[in-house]
mmCIF entry with sequence, helices, sheets and N, C-alpha, C, O atoms, coordinates in Angstrom:
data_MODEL
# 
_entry.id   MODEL 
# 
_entity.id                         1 
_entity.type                       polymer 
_entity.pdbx_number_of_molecules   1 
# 
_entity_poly.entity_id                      1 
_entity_poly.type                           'polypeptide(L)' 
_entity_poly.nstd_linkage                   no 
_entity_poly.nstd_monomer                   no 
_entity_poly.pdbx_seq_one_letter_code       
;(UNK)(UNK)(UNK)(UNK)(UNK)(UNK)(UNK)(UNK)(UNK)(UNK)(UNK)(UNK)(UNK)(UNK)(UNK)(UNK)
(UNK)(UNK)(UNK)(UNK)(UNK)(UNK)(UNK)(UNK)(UNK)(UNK)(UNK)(UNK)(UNK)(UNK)(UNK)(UNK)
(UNK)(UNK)(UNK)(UNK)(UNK)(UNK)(UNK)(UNK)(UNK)(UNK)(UNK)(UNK)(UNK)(UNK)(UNK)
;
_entity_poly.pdbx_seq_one_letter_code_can   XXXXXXXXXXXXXXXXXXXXXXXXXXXXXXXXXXXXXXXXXXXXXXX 
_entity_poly.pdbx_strand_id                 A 
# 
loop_
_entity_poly_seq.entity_id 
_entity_poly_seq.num 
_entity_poly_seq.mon_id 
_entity_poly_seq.hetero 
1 1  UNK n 
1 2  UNK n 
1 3  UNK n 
1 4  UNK n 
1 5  UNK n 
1 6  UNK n 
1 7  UNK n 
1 8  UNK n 
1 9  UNK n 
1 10 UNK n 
1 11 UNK n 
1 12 UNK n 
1 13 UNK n 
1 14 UNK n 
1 15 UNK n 
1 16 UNK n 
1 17 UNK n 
1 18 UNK n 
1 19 UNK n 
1 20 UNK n 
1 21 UNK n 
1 22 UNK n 
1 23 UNK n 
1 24 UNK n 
1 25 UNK n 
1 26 UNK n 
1 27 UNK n 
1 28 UNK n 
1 29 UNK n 
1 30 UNK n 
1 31 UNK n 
1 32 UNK n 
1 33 UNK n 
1 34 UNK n 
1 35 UNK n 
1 36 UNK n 
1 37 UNK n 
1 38 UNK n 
1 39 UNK n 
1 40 UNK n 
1 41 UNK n 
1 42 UNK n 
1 43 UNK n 
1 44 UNK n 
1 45 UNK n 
1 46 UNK n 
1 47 UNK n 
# 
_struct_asym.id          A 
_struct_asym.entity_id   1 
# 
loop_
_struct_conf.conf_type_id 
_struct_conf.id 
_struct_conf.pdbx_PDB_helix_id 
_struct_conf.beg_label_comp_id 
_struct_conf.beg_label_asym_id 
_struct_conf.beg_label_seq_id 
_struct_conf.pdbx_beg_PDB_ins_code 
_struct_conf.end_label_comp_id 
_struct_conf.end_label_asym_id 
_struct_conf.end_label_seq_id 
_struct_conf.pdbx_end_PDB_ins_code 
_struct_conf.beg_auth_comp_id 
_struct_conf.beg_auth_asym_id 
_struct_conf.beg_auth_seq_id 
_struct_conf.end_auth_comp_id 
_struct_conf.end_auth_asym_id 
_struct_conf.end_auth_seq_id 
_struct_conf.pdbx_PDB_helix_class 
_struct_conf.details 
_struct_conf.pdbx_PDB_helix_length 
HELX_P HELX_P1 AA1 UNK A 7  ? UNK A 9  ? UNK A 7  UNK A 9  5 ? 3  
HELX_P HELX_P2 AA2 UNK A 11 ? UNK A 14 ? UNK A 11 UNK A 14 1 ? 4  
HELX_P HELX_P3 AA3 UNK A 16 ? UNK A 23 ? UNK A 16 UNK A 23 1 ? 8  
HELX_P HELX_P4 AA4 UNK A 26 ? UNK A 45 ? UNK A 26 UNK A 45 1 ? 20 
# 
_struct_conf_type.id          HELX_P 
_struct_conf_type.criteria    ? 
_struct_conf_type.reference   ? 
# 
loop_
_atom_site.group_PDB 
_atom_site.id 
_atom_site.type_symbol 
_atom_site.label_atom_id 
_atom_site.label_alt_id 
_atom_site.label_comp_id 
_atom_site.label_asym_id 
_atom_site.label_entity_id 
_atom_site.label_seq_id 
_atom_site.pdbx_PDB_ins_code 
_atom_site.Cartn_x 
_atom_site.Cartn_y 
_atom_site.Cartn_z 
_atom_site.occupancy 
_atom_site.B_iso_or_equiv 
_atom_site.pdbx_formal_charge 
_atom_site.auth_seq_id 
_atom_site.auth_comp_id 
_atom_site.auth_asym_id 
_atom_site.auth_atom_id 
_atom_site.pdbx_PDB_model_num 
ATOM 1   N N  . UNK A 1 1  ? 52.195 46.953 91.015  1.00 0.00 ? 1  UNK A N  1 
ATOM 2   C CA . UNK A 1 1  ? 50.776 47.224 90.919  1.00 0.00 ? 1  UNK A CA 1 
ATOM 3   C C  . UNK A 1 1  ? 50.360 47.005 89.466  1.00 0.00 ? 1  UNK A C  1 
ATOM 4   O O  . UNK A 1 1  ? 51.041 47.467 88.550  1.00 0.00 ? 1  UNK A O  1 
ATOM 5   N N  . UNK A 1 2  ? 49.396 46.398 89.279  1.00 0.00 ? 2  UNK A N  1 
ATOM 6   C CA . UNK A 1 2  ? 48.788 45.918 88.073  1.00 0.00 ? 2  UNK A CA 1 
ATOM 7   C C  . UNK A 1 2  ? 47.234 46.880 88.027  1.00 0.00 ? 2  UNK A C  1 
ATOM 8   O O  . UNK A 1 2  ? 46.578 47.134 89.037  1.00 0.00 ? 2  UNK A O  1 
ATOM 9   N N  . UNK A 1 3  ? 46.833 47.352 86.494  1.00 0.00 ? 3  UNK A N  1 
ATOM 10  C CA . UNK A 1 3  ? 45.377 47.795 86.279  1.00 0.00 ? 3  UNK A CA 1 
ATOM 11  C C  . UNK A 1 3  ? 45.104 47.126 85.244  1.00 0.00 ? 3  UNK A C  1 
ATOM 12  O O  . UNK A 1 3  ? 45.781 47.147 84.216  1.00 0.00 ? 3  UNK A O  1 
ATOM 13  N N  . UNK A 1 4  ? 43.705 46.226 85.485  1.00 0.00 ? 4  UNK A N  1 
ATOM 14  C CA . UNK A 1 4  ? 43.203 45.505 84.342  1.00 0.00 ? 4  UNK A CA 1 
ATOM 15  C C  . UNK A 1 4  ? 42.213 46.672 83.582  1.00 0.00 ? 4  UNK A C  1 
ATOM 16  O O  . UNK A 1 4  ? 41.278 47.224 84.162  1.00 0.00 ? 4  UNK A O  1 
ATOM 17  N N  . UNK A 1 5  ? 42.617 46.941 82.138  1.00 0.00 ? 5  UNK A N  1 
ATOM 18  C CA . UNK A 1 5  ? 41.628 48.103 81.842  1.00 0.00 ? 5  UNK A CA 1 
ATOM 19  C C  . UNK A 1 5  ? 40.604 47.276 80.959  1.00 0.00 ? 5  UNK A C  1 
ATOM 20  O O  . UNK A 1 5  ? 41.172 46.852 79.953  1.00 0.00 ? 5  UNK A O  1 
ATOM 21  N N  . UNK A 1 6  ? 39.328 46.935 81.027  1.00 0.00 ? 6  UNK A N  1 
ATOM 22  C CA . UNK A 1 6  ? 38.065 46.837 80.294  1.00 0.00 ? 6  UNK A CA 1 
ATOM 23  C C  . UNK A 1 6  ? 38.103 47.138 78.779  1.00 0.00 ? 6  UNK A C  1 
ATOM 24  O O  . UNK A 1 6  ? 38.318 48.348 78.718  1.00 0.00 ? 6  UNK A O  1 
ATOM 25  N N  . UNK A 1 7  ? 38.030 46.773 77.849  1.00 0.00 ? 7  UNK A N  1 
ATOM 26  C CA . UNK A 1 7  ? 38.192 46.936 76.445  1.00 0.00 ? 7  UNK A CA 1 
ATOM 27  C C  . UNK A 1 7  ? 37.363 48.448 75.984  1.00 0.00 ? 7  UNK A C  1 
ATOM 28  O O  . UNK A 1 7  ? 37.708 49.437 75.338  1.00 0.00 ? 7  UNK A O  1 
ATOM 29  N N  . UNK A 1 8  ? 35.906 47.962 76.799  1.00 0.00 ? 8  UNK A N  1 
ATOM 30  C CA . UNK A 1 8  ? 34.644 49.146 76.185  1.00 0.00 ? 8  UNK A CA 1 
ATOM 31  C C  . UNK A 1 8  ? 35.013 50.574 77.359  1.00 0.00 ? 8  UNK A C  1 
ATOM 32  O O  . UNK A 1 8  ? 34.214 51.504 77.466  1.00 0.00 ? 8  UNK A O  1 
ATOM 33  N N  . UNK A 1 9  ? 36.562 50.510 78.298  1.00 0.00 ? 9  UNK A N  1 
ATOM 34  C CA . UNK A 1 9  ? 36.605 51.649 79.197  1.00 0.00 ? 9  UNK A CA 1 
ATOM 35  C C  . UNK A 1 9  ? 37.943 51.906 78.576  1.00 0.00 ? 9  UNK A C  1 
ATOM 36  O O  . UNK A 1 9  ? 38.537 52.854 79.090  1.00 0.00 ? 9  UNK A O  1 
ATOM 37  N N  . UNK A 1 10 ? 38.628 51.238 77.500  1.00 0.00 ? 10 UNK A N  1 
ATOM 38  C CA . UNK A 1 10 ? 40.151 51.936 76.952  1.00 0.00 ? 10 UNK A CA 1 
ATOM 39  C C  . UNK A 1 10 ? 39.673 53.353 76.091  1.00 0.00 ? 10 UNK A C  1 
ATOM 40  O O  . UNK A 1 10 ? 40.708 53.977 75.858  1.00 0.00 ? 10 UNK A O  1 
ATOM 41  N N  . UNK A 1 11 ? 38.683 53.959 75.629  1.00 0.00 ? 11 UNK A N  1 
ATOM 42  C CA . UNK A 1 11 ? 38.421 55.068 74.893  1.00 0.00 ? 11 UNK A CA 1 
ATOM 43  C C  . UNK A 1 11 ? 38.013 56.196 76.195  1.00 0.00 ? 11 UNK A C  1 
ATOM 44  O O  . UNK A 1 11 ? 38.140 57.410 76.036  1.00 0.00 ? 11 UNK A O  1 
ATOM 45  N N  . UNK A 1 12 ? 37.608 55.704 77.229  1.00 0.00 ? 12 UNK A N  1 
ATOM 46  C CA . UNK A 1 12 ? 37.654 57.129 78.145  1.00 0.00 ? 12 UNK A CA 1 
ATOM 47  C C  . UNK A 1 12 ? 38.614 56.772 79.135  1.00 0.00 ? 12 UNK A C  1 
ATOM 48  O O  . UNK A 1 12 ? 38.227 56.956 80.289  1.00 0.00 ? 12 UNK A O  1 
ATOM 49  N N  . UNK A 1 13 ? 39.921 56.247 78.975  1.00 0.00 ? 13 UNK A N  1 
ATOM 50  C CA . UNK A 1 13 ? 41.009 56.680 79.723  1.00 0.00 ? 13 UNK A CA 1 
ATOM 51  C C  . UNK A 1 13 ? 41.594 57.638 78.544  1.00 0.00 ? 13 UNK A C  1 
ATOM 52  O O  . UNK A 1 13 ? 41.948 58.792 78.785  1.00 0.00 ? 13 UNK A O  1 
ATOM 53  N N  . UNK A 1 14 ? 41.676 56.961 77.033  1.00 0.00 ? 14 UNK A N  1 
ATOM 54  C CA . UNK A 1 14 ? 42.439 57.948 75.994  1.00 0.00 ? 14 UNK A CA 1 
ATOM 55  C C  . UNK A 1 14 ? 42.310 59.155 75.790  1.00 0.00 ? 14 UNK A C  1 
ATOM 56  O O  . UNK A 1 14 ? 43.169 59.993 75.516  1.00 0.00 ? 14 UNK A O  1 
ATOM 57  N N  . UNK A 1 15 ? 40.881 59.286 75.964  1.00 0.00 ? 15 UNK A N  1 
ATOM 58  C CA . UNK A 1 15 ? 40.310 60.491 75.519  1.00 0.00 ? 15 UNK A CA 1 
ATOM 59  C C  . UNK A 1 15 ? 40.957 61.632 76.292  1.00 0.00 ? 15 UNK A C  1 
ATOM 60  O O  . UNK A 1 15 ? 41.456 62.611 75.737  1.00 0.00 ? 15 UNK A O  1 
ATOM 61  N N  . UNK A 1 16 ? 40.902 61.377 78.073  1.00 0.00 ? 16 UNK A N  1 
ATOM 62  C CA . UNK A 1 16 ? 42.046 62.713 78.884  1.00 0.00 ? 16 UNK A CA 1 
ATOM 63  C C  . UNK A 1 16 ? 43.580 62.642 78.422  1.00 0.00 ? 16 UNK A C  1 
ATOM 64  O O  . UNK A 1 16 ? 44.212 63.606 78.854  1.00 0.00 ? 16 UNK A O  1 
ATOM 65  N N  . UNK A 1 17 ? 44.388 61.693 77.607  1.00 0.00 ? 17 UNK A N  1 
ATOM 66  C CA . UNK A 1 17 ? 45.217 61.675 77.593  1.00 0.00 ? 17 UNK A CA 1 
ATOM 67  C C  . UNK A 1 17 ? 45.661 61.917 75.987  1.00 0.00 ? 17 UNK A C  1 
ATOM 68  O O  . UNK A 1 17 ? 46.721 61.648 75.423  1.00 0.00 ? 17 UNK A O  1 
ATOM 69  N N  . UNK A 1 18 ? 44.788 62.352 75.626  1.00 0.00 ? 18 UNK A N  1 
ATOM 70  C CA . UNK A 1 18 ? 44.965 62.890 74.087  1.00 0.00 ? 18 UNK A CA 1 
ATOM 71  C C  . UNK A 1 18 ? 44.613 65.031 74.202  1.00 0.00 ? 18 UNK A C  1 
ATOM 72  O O  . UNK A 1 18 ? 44.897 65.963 73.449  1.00 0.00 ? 18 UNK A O  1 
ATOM 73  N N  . UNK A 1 19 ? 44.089 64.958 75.183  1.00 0.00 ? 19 UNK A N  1 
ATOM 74  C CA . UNK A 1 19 ? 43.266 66.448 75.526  1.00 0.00 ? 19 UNK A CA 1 
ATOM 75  C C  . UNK A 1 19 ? 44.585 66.413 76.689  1.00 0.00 ? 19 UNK A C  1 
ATOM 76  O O  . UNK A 1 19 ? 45.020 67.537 76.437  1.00 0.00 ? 19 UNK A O  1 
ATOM 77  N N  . UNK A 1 20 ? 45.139 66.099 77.345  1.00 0.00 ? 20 UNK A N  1 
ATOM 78  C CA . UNK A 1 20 ? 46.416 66.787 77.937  1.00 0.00 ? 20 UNK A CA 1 
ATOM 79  C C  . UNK A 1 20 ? 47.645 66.582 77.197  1.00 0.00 ? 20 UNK A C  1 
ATOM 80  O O  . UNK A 1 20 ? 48.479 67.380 77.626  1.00 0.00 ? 20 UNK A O  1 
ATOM 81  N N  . UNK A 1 21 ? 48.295 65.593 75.930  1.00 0.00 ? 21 UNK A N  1 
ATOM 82  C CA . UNK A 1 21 ? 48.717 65.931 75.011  1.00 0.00 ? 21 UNK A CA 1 
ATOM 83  C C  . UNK A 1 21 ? 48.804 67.467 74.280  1.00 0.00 ? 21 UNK A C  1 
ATOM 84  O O  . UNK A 1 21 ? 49.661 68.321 74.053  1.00 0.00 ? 21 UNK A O  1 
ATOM 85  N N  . UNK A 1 22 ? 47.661 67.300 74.108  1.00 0.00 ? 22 UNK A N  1 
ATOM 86  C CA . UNK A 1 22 ? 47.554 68.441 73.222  1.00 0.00 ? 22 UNK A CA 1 
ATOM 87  C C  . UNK A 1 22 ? 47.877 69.820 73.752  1.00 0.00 ? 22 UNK A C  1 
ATOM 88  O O  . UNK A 1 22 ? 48.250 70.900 73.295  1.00 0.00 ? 22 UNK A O  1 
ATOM 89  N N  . UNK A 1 23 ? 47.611 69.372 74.751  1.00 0.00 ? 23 UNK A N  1 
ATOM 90  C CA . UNK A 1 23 ? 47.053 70.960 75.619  1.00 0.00 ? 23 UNK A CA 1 
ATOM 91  C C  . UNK A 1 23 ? 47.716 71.537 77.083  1.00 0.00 ? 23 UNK A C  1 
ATOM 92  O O  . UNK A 1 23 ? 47.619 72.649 77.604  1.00 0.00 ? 23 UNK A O  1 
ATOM 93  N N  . UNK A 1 24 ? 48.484 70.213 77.556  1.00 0.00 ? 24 UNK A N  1 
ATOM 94  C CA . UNK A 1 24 ? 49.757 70.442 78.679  1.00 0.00 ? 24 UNK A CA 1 
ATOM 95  C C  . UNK A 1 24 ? 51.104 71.009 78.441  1.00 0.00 ? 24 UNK A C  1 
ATOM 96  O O  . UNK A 1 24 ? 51.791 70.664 77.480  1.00 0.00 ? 24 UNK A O  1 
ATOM 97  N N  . UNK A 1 25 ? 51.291 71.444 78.882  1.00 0.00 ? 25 UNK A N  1 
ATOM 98  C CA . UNK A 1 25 ? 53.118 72.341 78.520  1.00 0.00 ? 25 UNK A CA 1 
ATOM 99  C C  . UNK A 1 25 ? 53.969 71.415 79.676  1.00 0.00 ? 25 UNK A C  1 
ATOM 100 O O  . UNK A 1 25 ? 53.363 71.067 80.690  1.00 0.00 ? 25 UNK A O  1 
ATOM 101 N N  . UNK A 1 26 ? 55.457 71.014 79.473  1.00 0.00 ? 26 UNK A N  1 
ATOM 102 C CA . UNK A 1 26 ? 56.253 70.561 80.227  1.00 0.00 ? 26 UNK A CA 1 
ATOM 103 C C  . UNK A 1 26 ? 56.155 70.712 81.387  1.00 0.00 ? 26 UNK A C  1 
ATOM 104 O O  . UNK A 1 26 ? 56.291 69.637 81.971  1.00 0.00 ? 26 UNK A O  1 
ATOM 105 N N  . UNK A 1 27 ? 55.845 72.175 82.539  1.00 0.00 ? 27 UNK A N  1 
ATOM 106 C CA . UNK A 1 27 ? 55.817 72.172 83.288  1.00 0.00 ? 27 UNK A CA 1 
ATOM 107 C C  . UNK A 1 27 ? 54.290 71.528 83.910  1.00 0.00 ? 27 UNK A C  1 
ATOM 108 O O  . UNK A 1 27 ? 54.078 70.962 84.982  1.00 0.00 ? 27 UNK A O  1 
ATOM 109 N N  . UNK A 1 28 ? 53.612 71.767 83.098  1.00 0.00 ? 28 UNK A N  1 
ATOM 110 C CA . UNK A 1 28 ? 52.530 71.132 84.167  1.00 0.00 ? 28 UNK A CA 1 
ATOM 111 C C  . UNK A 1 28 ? 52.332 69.551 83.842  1.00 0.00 ? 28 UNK A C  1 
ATOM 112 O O  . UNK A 1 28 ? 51.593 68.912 84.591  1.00 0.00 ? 28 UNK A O  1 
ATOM 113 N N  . UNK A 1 29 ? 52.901 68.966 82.865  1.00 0.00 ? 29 UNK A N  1 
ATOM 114 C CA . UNK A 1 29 ? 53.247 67.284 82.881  1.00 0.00 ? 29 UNK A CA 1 
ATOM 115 C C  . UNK A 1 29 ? 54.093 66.906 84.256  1.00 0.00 ? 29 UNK A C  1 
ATOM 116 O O  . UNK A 1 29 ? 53.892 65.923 84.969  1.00 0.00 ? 29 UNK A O  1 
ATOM 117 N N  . UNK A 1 30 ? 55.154 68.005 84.455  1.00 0.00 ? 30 UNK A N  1 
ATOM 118 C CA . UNK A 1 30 ? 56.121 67.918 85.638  1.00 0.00 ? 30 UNK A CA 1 
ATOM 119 C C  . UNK A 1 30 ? 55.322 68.025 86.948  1.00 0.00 ? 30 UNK A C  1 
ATOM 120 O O  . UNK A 1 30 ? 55.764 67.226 87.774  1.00 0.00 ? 30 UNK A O  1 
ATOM 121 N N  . UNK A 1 31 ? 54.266 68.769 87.416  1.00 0.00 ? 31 UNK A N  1 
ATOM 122 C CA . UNK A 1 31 ? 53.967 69.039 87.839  1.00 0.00 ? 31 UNK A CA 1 
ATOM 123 C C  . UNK A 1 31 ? 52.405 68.042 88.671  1.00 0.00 ? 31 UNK A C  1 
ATOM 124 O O  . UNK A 1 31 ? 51.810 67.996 89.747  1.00 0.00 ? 31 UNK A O  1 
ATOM 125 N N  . UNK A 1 32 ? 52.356 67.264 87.007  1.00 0.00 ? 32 UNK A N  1 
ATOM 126 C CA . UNK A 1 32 ? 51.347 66.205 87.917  1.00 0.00 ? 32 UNK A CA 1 
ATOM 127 C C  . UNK A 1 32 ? 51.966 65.062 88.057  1.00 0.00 ? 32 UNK A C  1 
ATOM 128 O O  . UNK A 1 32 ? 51.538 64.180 88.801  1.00 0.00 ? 32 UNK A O  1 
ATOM 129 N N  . UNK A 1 33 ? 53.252 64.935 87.219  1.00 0.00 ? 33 UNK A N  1 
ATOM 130 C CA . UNK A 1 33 ? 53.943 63.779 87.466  1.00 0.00 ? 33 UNK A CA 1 
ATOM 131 C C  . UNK A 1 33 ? 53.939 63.757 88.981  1.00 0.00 ? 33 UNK A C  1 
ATOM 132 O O  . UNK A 1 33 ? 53.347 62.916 89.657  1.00 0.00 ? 33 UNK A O  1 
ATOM 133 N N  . UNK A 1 34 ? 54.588 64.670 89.401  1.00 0.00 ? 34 UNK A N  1 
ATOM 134 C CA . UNK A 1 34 ? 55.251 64.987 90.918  1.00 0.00 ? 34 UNK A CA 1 
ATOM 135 C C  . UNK A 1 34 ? 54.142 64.707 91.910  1.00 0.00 ? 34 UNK A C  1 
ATOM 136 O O  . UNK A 1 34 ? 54.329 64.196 93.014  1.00 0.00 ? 34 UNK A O  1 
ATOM 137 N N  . UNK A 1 35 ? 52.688 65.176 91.302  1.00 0.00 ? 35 UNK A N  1 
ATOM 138 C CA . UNK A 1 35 ? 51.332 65.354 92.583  1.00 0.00 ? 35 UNK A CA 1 
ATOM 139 C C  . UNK A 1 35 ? 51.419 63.531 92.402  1.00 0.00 ? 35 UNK A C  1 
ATOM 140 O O  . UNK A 1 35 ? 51.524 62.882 93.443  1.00 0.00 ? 35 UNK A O  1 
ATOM 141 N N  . UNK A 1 36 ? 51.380 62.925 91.304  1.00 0.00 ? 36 UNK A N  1 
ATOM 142 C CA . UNK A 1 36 ? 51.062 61.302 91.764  1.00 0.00 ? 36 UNK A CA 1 
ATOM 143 C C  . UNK A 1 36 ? 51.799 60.555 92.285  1.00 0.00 ? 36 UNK A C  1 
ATOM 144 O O  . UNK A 1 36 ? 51.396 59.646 93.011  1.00 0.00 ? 36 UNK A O  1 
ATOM 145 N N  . UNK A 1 37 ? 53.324 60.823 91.970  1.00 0.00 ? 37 UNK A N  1 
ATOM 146 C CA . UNK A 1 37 ? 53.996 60.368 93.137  1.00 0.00 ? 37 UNK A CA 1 
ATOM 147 C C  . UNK A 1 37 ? 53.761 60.174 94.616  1.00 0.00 ? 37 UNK A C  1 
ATOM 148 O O  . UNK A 1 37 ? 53.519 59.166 95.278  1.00 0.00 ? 37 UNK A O  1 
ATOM 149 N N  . UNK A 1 38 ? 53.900 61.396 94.919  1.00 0.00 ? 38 UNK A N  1 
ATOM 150 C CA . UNK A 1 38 ? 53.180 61.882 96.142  1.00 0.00 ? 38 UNK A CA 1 
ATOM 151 C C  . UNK A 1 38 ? 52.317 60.879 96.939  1.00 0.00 ? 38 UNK A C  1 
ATOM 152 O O  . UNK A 1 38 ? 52.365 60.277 98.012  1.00 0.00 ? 38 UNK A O  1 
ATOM 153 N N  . UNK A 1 39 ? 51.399 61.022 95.731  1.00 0.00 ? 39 UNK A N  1 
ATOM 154 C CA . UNK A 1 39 ? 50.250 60.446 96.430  1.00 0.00 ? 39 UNK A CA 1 
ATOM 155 C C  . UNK A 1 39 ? 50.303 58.879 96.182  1.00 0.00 ? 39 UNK A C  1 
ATOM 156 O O  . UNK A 1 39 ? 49.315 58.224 96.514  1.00 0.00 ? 39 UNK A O  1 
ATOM 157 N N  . UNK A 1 40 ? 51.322 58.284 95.657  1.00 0.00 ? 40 UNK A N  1 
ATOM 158 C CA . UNK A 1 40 ? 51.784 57.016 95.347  1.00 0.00 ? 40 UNK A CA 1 
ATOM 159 C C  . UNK A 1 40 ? 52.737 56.762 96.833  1.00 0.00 ? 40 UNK A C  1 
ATOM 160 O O  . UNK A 1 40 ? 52.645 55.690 97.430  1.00 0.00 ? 40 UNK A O  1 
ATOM 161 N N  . UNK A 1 41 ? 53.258 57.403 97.120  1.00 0.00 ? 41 UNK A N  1 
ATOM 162 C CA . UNK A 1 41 ? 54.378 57.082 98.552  1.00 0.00 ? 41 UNK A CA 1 
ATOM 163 C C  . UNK A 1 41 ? 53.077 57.192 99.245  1.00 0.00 ? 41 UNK A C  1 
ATOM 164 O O  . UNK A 1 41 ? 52.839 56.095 99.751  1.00 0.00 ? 41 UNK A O  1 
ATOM 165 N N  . UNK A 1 42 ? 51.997 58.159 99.523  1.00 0.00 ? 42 UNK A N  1 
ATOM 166 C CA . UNK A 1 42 ? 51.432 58.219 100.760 1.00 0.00 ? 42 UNK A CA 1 
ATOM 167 C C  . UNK A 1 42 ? 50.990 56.290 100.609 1.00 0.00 ? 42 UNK A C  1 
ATOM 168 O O  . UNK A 1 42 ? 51.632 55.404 101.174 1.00 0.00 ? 42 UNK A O  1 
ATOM 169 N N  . UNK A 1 43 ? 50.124 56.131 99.974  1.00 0.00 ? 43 UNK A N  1 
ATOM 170 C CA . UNK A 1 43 ? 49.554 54.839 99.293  1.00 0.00 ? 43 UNK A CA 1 
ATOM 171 C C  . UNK A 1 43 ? 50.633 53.685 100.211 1.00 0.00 ? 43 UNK A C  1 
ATOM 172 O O  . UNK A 1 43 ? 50.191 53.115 101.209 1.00 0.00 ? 43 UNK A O  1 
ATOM 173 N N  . UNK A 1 44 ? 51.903 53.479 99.776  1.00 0.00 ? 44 UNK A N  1 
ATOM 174 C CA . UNK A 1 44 ? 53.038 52.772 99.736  1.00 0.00 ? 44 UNK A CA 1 
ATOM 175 C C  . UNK A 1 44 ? 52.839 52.911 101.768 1.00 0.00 ? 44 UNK A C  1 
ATOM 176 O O  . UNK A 1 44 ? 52.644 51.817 102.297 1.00 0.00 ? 44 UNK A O  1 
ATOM 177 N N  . UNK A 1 45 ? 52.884 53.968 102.609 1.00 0.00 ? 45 UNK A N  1 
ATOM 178 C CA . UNK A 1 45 ? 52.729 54.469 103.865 1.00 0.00 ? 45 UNK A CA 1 
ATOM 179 C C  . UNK A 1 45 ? 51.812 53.761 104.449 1.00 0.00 ? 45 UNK A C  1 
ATOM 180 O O  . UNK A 1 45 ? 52.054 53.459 105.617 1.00 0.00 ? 45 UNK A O  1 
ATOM 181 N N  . UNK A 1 46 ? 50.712 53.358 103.944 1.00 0.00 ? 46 UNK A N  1 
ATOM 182 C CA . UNK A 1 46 ? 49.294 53.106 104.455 1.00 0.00 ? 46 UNK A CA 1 
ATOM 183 C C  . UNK A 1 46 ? 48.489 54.071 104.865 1.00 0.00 ? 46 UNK A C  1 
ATOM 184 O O  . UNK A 1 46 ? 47.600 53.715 105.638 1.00 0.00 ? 46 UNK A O  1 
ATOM 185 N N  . UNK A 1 47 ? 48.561 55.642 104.458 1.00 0.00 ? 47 UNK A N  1 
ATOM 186 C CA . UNK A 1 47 ? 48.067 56.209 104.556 1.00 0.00 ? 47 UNK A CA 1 
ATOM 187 C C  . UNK A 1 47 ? 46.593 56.824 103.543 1.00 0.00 ? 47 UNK A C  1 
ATOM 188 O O  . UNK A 1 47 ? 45.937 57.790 103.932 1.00 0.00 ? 47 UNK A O  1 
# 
């Protein structure tokens, strides 16, 4: 799977990923890792 990201839309993907940097603890990085998976197999399912 490929995402083409837009030049003038690369500052509001960063922006959540500088604010959960900062502000996520291991377990809940673990924790959404795990929810997108998830929802990456359902995807993969055709569901």
């Amino acid at each position: 799977m490929a995402i083409d990201v837009l030049p003038e839309a690369q500052e509001d993907l960063l922006s959540p990923q500088e604010y959960m940097l900062d502000r996520w603890s291991e377990a809940d990085w673990l924790k959404a890792e795990e929810a997108i998976f998830e929802k990456l197999a359902l995807v993969d399912t055709g569901f």
